[in-house]
PDB file with SEQRES, HELIX, SHEET and CRYST1 records, atoms N, CA, C and O in Angstrom:
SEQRES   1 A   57  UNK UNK UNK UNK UNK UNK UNK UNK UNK UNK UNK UNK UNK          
SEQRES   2 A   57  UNK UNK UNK UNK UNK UNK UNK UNK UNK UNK UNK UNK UNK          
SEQRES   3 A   57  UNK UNK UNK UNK UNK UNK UNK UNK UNK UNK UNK UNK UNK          
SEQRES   4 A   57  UNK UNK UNK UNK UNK UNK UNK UNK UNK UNK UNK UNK UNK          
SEQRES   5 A   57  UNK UNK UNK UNK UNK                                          
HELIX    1 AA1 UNK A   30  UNK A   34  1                                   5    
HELIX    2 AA2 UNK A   39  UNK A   50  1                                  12    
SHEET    1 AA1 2 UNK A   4  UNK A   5  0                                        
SHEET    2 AA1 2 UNK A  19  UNK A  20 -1                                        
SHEET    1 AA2 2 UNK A   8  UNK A   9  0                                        
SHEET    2 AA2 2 UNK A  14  UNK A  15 -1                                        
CRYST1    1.000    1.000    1.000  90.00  90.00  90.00 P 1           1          
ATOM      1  N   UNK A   1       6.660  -8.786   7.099  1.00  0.00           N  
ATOM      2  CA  UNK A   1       5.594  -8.075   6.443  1.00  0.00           C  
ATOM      3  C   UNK A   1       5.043  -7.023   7.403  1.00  0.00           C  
ATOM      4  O   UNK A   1       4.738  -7.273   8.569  1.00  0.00           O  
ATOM      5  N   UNK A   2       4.911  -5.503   6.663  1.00  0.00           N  
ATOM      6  CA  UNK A   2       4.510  -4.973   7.444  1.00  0.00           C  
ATOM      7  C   UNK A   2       2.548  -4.869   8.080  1.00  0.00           C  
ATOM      8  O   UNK A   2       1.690  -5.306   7.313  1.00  0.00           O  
ATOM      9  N   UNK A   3       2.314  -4.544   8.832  1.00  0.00           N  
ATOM     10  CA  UNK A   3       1.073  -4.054   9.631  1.00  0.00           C  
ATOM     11  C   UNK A   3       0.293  -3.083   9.105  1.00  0.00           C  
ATOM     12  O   UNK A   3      -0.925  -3.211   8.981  1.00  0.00           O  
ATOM     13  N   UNK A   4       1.051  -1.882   8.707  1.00  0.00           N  
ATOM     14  CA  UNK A   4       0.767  -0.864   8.502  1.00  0.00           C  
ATOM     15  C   UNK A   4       1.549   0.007   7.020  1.00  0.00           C  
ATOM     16  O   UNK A   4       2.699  -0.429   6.959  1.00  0.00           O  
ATOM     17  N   UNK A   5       1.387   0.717   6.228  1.00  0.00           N  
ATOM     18  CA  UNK A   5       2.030   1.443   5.385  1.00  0.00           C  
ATOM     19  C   UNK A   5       1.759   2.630   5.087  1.00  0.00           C  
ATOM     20  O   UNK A   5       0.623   2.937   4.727  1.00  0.00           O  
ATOM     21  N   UNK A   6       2.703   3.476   5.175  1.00  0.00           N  
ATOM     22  CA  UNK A   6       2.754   4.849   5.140  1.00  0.00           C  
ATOM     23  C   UNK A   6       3.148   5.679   3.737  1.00  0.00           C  
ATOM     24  O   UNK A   6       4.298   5.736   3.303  1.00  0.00           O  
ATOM     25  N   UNK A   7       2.229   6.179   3.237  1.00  0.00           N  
ATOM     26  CA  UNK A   7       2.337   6.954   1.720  1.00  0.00           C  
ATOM     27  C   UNK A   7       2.776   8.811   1.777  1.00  0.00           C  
ATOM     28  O   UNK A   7       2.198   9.841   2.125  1.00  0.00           O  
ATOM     29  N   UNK A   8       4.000   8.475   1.264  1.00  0.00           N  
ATOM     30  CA  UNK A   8       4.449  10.181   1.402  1.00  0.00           C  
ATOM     31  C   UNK A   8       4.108  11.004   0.358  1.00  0.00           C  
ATOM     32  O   UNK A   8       4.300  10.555  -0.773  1.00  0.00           O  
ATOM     33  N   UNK A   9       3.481  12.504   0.517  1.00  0.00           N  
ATOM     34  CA  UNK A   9       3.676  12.598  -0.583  1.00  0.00           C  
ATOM     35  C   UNK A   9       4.846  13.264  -1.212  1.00  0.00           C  
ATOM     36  O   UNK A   9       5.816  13.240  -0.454  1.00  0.00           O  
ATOM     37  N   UNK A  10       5.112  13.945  -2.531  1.00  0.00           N  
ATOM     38  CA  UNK A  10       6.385  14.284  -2.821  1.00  0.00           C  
ATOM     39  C   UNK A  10       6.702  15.304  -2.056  1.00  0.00           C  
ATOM     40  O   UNK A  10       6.103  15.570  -1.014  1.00  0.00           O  
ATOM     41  N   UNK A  11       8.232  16.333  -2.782  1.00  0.00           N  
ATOM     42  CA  UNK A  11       8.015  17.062  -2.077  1.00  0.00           C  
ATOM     43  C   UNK A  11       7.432  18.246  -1.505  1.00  0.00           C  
ATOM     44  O   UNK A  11       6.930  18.927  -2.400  1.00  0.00           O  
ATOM     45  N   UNK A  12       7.285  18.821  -0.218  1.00  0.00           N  
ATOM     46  CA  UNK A  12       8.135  18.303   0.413  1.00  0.00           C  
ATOM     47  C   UNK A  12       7.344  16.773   1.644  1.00  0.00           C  
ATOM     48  O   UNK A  12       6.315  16.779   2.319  1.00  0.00           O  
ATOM     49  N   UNK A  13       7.927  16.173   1.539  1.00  0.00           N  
ATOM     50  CA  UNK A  13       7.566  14.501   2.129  1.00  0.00           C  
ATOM     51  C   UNK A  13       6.649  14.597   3.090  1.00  0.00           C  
ATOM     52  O   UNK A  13       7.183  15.098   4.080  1.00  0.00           O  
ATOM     53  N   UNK A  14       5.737  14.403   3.240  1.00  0.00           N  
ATOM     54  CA  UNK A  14       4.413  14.653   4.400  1.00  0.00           C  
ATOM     55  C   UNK A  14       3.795  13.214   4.435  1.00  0.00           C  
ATOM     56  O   UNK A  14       4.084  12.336   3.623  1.00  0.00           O  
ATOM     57  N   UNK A  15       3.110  13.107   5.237  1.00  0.00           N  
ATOM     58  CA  UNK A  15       2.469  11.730   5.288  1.00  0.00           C  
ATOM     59  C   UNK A  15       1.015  12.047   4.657  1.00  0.00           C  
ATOM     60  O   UNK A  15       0.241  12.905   5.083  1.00  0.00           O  
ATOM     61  N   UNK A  16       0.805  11.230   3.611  1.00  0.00           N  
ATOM     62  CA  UNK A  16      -0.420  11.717   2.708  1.00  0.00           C  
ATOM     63  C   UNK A  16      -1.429  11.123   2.833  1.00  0.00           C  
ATOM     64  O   UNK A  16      -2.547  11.599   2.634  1.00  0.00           O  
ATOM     65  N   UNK A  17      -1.024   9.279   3.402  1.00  0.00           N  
ATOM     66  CA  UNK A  17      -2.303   8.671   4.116  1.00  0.00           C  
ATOM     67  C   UNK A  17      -1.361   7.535   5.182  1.00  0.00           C  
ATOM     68  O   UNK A  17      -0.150   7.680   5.353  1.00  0.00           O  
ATOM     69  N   UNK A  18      -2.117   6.496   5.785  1.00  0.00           N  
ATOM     70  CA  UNK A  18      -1.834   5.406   6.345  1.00  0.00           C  
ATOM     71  C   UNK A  18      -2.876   4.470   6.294  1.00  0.00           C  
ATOM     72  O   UNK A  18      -4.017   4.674   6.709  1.00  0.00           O  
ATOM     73  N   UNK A  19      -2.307   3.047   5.580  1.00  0.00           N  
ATOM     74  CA  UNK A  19      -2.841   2.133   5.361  1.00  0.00           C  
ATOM     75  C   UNK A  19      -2.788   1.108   6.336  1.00  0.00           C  
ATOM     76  O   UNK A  19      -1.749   0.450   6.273  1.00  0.00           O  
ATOM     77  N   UNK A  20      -3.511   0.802   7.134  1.00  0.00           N  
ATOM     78  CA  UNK A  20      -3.712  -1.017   7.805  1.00  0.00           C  
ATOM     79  C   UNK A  20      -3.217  -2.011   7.383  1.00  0.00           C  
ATOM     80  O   UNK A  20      -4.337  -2.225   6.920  1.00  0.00           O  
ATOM     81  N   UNK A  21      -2.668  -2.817   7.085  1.00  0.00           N  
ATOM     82  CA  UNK A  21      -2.882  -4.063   6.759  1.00  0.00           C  
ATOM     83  C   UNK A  21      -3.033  -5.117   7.082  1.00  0.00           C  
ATOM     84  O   UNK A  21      -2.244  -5.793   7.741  1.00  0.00           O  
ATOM     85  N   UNK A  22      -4.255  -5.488   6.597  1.00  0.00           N  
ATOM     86  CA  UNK A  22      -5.079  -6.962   7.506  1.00  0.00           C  
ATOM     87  C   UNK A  22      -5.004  -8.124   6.530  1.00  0.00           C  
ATOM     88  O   UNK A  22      -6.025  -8.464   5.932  1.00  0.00           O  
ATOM     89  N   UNK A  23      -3.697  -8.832   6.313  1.00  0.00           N  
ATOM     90  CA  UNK A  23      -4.137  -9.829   4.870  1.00  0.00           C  
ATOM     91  C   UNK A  23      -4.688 -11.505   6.075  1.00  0.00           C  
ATOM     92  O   UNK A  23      -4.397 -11.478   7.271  1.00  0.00           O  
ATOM     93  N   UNK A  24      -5.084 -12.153   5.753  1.00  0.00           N  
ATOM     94  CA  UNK A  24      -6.537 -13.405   5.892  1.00  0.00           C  
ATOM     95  C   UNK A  24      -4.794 -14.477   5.669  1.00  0.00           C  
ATOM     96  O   UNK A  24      -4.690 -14.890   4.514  1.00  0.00           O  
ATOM     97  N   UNK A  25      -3.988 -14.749   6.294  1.00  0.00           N  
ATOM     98  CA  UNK A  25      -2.803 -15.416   6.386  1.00  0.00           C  
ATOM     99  C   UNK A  25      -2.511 -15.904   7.393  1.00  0.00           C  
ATOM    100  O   UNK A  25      -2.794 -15.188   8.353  1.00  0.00           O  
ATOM    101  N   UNK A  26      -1.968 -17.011   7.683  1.00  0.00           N  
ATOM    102  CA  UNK A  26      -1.359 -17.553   8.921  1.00  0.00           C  
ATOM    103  C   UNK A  26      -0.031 -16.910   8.956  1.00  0.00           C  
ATOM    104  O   UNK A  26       0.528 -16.259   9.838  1.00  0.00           O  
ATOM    105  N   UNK A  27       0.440 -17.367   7.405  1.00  0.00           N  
ATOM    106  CA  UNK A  27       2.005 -16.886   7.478  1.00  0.00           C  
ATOM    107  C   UNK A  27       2.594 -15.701   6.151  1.00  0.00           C  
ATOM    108  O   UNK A  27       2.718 -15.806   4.931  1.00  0.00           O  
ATOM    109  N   UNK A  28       2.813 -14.749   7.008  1.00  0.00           N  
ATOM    110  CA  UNK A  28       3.185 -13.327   6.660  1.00  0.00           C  
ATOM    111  C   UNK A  28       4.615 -13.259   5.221  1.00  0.00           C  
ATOM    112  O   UNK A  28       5.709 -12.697   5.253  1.00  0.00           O  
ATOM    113  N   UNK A  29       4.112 -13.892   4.374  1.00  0.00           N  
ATOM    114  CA  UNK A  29       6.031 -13.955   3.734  1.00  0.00           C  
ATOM    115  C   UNK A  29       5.468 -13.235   2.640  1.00  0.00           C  
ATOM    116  O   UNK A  29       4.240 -13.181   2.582  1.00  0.00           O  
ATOM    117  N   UNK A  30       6.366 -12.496   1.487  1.00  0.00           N  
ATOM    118  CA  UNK A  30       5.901 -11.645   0.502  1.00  0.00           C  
ATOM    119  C   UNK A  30       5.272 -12.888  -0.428  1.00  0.00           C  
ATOM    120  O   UNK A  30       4.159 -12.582  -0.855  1.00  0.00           O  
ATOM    121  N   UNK A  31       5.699 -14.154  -0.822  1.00  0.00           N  
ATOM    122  CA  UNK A  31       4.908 -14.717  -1.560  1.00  0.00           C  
ATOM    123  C   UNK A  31       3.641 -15.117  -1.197  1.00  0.00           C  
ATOM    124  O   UNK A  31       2.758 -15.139  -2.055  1.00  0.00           O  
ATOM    125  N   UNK A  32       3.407 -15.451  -0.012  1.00  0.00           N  
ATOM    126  CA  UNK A  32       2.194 -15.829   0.546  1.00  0.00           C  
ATOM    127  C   UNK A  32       1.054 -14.931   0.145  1.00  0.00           C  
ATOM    128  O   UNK A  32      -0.033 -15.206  -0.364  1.00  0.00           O  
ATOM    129  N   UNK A  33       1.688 -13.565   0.578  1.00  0.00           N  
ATOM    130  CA  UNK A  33       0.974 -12.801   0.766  1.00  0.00           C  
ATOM    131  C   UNK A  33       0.232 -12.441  -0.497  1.00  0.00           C  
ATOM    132  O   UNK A  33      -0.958 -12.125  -0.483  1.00  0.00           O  
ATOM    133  N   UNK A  34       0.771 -12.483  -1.296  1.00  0.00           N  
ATOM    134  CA  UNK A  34       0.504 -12.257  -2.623  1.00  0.00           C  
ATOM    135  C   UNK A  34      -1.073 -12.934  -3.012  1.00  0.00           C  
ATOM    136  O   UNK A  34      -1.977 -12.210  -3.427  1.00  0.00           O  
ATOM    137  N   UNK A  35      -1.248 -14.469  -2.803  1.00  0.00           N  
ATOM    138  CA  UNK A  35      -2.043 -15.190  -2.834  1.00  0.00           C  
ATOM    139  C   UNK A  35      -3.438 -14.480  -2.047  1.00  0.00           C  
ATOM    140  O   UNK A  35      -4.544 -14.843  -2.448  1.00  0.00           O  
ATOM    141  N   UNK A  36      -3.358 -13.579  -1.050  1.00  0.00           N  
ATOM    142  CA  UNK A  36      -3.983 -13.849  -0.104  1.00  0.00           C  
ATOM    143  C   UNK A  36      -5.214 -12.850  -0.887  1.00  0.00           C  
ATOM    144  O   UNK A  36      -4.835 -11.884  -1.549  1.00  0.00           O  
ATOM    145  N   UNK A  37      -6.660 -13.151  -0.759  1.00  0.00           N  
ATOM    146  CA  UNK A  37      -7.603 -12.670  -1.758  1.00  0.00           C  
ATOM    147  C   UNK A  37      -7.277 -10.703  -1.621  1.00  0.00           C  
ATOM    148  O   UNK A  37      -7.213  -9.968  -2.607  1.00  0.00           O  
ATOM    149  N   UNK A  38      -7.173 -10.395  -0.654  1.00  0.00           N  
ATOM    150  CA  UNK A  38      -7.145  -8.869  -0.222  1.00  0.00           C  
ATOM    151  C   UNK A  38      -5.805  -8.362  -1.100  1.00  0.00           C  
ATOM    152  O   UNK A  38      -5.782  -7.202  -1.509  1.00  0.00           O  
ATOM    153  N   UNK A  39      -4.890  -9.114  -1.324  1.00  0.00           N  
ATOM    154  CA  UNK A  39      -3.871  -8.347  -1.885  1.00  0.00           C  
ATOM    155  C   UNK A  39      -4.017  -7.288  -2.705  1.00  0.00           C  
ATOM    156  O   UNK A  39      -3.642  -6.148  -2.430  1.00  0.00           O  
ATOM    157  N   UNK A  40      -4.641  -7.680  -3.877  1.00  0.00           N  
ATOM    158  CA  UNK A  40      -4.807  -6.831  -5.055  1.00  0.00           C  
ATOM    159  C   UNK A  40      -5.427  -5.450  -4.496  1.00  0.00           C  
ATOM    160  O   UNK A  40      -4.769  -4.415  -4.596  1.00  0.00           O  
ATOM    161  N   UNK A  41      -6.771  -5.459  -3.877  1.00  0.00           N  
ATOM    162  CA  UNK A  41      -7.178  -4.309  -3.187  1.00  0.00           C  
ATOM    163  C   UNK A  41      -6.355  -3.367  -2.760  1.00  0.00           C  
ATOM    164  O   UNK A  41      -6.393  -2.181  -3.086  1.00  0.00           O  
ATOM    165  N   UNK A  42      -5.448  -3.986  -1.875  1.00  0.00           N  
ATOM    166  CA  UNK A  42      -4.107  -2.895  -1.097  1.00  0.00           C  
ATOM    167  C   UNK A  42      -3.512  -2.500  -2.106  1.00  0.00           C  
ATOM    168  O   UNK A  42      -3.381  -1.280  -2.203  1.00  0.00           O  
ATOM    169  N   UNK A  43      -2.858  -3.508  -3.372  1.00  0.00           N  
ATOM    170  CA  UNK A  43      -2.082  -3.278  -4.296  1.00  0.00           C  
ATOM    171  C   UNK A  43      -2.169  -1.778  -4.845  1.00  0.00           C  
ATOM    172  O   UNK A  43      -1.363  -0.854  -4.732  1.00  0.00           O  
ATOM    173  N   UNK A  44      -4.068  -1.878  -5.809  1.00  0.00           N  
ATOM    174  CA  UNK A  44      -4.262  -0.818  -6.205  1.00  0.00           C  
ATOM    175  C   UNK A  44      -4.769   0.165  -5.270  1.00  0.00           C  
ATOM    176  O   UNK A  44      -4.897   1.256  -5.825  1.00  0.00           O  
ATOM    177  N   UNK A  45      -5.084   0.169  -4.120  1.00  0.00           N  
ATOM    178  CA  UNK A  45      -5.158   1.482  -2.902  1.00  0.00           C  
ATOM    179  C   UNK A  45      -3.758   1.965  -2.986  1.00  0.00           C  
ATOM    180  O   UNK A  45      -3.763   3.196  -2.983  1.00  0.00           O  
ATOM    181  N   UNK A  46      -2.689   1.524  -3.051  1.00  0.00           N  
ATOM    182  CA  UNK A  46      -1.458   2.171  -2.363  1.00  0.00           C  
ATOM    183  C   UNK A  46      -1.312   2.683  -3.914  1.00  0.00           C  
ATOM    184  O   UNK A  46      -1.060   3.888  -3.886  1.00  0.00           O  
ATOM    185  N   UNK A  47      -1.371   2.267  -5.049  1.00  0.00           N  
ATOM    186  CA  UNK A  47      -1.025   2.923  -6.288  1.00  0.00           C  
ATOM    187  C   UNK A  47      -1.785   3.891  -6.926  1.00  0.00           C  
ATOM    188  O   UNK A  47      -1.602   4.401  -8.032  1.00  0.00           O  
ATOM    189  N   UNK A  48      -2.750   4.110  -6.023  1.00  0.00           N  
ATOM    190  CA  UNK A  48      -3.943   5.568  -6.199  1.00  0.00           C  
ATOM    191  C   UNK A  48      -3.563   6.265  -5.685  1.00  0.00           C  
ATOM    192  O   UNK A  48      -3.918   7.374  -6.083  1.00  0.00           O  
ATOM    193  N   UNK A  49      -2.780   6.274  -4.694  1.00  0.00           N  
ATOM    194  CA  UNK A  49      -2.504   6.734  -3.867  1.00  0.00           C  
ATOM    195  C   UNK A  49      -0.779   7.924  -3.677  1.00  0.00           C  
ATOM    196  O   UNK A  49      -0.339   8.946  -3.151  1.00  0.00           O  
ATOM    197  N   UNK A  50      -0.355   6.499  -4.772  1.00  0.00           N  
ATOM    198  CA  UNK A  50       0.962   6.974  -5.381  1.00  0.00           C  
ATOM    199  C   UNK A  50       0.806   8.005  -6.113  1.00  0.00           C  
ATOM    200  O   UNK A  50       1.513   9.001  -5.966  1.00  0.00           O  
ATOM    201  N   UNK A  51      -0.496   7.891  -7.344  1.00  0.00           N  
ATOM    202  CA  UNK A  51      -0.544   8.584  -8.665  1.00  0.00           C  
ATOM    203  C   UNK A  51      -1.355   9.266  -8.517  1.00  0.00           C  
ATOM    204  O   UNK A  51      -1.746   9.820  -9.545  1.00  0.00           O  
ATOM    205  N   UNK A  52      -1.946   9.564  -7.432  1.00  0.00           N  
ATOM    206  CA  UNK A  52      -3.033  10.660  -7.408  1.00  0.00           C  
ATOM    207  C   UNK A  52      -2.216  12.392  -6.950  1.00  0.00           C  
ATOM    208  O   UNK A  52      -1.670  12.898  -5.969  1.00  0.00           O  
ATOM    209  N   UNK A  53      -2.415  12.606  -7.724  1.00  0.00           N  
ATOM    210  CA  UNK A  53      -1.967  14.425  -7.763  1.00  0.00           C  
ATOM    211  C   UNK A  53      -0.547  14.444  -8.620  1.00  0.00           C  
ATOM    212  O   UNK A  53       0.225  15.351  -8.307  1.00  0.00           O  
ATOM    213  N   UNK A  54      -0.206  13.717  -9.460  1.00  0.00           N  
ATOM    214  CA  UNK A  54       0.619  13.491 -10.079  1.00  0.00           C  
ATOM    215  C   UNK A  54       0.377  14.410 -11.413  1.00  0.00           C  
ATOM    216  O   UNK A  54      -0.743  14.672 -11.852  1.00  0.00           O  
ATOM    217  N   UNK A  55       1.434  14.791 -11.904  1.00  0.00           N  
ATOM    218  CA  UNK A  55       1.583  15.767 -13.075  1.00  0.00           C  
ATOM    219  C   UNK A  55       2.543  15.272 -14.344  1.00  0.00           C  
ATOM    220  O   UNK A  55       3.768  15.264 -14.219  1.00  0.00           O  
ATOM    221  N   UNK A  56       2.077  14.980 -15.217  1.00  0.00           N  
ATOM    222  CA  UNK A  56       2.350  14.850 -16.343  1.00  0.00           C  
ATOM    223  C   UNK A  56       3.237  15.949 -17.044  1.00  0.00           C  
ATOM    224  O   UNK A  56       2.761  17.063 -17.265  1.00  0.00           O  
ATOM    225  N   UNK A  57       4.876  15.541 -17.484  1.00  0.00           N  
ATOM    226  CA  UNK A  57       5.235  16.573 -17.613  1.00  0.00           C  
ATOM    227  C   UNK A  57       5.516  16.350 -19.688  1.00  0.00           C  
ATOM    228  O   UNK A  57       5.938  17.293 -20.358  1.00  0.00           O  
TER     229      UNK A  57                                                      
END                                                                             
């Protein structure tokens, strides 16, 4: 699991933000993590993040 996550944006590919990640876990596995109360928060940060400046074609 990563530490940190990096959001590009399209093109051309730039780094558009960088996220922390601090999940409240002993043990780092994608299911765990899931559980862990902070997930959802990151979930929808990184998917605002995705869809923000996005164009409807």
């Amino acid at each position: 699991m990563a530490d940190r996550i990096i959001v590009l944006s399209s093109r051309p590919g730039t780094i558009k933000c960088e996220i922390d990640v601090n999940l409240s876990l002993d043990e780092r596995t994608p299911f765990k993590a899931r559980s862990a109360p902070e997930f959802k928060d990151y979930f929808n940060l990184i998917w605002k993040e995705l869809s923000h400046g996005k164009v409807n074609s």
